[in-house]
Backbone as a chain_set.jsonl record, in Angstrom:
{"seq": "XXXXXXXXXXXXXXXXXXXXXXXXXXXXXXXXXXXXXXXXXXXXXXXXXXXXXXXXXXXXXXXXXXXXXXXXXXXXXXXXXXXXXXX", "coords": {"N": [[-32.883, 29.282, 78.02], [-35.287, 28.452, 75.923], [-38.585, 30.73, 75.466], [-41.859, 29.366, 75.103], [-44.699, 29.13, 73.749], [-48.169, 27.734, 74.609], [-50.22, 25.937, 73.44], [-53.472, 24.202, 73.151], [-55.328, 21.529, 72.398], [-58.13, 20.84, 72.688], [-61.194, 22.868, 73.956], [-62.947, 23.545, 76.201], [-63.151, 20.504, 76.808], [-63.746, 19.636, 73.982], [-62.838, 19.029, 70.942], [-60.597, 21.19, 68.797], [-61.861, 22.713, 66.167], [-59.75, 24.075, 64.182], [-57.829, 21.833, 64.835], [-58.769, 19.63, 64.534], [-59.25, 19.64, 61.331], [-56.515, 19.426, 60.808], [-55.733, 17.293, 61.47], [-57.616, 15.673, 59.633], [-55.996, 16.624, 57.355], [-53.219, 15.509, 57.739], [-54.189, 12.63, 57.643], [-54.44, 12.254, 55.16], [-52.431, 12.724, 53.499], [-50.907, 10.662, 54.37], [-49.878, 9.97, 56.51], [-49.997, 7.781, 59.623], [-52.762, 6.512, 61.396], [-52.264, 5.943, 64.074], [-50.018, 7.32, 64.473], [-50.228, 10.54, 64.314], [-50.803, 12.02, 66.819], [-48.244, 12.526, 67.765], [-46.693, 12.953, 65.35], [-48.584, 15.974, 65.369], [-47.138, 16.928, 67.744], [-44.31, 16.823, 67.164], [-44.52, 18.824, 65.588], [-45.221, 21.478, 66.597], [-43.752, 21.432, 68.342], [-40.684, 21.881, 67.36], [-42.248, 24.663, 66.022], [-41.436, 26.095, 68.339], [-43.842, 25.423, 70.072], [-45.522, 24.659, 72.966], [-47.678, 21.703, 72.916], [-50.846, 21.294, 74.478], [-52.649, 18.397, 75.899], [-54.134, 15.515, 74.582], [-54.536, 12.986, 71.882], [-55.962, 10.319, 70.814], [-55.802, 7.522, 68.624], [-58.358, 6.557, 68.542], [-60.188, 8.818, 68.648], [-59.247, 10.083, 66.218], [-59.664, 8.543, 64.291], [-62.718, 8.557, 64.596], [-62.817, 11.566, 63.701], [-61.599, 11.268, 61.249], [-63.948, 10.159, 60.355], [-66.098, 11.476, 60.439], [-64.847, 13.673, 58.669], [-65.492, 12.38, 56.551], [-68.748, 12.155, 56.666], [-69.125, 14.436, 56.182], [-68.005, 15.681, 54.252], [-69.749, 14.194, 52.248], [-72.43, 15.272, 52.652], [-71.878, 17.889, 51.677], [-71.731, 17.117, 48.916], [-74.213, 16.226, 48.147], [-75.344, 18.705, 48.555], [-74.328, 20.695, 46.384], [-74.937, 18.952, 44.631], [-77.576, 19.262, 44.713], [-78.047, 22.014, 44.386], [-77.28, 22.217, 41.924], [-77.499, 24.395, 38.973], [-78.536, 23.712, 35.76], [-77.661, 21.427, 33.376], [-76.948, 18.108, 33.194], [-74.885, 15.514, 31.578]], "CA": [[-34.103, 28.554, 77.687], [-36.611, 29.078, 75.019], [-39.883, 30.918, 75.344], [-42.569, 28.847, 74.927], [-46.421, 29.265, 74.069], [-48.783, 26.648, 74.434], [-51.393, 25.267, 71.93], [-54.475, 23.366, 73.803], [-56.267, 20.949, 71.481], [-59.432, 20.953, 73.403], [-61.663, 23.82, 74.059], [-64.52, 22.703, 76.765], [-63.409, 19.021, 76.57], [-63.899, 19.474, 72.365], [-61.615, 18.748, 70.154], [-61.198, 22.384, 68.376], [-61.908, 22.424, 64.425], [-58.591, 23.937, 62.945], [-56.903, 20.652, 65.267], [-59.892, 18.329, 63.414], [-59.006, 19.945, 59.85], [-54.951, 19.4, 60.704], [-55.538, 16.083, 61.606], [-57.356, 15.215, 58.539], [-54.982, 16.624, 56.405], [-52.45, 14.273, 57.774], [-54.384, 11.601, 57.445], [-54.527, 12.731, 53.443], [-51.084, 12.555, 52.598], [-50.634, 9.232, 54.399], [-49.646, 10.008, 58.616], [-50.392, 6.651, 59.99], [-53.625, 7.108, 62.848], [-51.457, 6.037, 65.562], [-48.499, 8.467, 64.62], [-50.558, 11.489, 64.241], [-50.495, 12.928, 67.786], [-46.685, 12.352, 67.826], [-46.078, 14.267, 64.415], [-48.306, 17.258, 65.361], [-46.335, 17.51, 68.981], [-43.147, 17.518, 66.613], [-44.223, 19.876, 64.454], [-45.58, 22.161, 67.221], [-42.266, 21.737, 69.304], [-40.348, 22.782, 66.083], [-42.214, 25.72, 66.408], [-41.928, 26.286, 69.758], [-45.426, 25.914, 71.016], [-45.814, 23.012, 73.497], [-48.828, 21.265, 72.733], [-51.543, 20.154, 75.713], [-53.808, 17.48, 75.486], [-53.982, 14.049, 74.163], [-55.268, 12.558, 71.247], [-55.995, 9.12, 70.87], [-56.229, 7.064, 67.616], [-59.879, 6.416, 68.243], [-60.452, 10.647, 68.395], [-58.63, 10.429, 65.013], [-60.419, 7.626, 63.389], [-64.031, 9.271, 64.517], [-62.209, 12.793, 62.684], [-61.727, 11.478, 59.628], [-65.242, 9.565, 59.438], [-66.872, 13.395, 60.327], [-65.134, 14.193, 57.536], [-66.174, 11.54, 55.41], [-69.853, 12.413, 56.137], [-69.529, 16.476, 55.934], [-67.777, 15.804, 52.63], [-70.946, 13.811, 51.355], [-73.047, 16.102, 52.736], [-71.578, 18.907, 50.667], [-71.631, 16.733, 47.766], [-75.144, 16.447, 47.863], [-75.863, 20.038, 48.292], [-73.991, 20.939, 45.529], [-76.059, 18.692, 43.019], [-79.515, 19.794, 44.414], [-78.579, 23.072, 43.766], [-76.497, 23.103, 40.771], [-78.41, 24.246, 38.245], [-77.818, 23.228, 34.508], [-77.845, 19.727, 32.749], [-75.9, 16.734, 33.135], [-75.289, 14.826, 30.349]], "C": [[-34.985, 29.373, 76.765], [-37.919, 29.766, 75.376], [-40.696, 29.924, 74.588], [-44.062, 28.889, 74.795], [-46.879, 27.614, 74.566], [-50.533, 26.715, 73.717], [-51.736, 24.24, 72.942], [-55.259, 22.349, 72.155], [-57.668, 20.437, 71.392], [-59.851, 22.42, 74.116], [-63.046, 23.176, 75.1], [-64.469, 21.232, 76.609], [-63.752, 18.444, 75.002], [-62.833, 19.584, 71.881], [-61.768, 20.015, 69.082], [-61.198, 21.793, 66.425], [-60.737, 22.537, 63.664], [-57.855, 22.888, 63.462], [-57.515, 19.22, 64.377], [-59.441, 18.71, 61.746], [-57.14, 19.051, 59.515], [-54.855, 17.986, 60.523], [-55.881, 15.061, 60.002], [-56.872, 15.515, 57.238], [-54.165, 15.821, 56.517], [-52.743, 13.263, 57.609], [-54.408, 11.769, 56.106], [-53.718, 12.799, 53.381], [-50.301, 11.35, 53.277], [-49.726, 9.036, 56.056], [-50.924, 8.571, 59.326], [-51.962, 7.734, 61.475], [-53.129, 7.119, 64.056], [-50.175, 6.508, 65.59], [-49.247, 9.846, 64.829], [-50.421, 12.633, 65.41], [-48.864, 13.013, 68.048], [-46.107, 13.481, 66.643], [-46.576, 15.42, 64.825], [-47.792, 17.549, 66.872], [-45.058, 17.75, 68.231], [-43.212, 18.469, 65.858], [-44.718, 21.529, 65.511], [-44.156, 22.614, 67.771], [-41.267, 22.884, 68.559], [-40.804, 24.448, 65.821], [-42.21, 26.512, 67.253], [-42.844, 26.965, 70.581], [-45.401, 24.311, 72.041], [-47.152, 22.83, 73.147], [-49.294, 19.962, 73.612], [-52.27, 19.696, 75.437], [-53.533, 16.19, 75.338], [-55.247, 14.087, 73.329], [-55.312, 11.097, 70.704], [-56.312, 8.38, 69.299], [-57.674, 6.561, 67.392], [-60.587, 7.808, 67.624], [-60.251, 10.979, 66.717], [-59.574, 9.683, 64.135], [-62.163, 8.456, 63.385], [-64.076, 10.837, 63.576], [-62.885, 12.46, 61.456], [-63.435, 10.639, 59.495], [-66.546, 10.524, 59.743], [-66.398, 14.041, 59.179], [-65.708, 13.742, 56.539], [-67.913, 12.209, 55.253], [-70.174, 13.923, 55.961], [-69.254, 16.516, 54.143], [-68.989, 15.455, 52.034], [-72.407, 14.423, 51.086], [-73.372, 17.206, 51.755], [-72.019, 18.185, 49.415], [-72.954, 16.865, 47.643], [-76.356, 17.3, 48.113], [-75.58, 20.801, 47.442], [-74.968, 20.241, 44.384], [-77.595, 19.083, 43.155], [-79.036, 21.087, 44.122], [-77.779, 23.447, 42.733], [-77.804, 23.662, 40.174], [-77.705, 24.262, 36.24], [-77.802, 22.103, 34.064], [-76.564, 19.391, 33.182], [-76.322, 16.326, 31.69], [-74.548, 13.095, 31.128]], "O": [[-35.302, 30.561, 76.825], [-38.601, 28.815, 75.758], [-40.302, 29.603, 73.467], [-44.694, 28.661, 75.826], [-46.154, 26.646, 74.798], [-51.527, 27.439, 73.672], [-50.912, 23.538, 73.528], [-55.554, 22.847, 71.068], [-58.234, 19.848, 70.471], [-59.011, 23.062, 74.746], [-63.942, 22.453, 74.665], [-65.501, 20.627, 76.319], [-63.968, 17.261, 74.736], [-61.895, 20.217, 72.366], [-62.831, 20.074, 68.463], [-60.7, 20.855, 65.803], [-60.414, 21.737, 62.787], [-56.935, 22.649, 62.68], [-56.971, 18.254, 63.841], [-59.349, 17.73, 61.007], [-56.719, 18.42, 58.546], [-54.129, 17.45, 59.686], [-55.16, 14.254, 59.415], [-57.172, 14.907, 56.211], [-54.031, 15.113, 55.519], [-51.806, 12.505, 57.36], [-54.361, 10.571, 55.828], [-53.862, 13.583, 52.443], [-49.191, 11.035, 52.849], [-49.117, 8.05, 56.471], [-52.151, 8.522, 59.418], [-52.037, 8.827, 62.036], [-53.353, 7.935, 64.95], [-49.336, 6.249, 66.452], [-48.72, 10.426, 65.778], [-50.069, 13.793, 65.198], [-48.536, 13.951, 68.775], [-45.393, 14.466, 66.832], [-45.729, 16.31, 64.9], [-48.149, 18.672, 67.23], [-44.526, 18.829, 68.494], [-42.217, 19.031, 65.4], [-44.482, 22.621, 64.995], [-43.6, 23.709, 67.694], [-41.056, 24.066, 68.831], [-39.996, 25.321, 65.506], [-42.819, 27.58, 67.18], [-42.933, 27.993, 71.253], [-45.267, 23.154, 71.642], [-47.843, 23.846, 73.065], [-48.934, 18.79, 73.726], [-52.974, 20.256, 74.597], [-52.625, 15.712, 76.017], [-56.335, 14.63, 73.519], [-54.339, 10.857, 69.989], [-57.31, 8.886, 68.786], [-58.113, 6.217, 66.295], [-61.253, 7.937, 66.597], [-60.868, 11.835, 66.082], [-60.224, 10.285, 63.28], [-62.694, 8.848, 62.346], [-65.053, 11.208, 62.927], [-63.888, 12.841, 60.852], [-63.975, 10.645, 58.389], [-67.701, 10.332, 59.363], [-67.114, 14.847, 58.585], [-66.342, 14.398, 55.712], [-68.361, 12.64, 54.19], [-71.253, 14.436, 55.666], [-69.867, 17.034, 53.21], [-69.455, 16.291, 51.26], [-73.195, 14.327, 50.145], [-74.434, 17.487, 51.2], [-72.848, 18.843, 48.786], [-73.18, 17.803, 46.878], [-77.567, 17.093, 48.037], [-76.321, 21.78, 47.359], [-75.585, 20.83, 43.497], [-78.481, 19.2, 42.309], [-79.833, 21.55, 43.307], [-77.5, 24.621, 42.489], [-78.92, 23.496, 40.665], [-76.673, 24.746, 35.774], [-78.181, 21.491, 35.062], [-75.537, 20.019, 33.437], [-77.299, 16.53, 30.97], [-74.609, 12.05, 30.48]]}, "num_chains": 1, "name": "protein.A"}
C-alpha cells in the first residue's frame, strides 16, 4: 500500500485561499461547477494526497463571484492610482 498524506480544504470551517484560487483556475479553462470537486480529488489522488472535505457547486459558484468582485476591485485601484494620461 501507498503512503498517503492528506490535504483538508477547510481550515476553521473556511474554505482555505490556495483551494479558492485552484478552484477558480478551473473554472478558467472551462471545469464544469459541478465537476470541479471530482477533478481536484483526481488530481490530488494522482498525487497521492487524499483530499478531506466537500465542496459543493454552490461553494464554487460563490468562489468565482469573490473573484469576480476582488478582480474589480483591483481594477479600480489600479486606475485611481495610475498616474499618467489616457488618451
Amino acid at each position: 500500500l501507498q503512503n498517503h498524506s492528506v490535504q483538508t480544504l477547510k481550515q476553521k470551517g473556511i474554505i482555505k485561499d490556495d483551494v479558492r484560487d485552484a478552484v477558480r483556475d478551473l473554472i478558467t479553462i472551462g471545469v464544469s461547477r459541478n465537476k470541479i470537486f471530482a477533478v481536484l480529488q483526481r488530481v490530488f489522488r494522482l498525487a497521492g494526497i487524499n483530499l478531506e472535505g466537500k465542496l459543493s457547486p454552490r461553494s464554487v459558484s460563490r468562489m468565482v463571484l469573490e473573484g469576480g468582485v476582488a478582480s474589480d476591485i483591483q481594477l479600480v485601484e489600479t486606475v485611481t492610482t495610475a498616474s499618467g494620461a489616457f488618451i
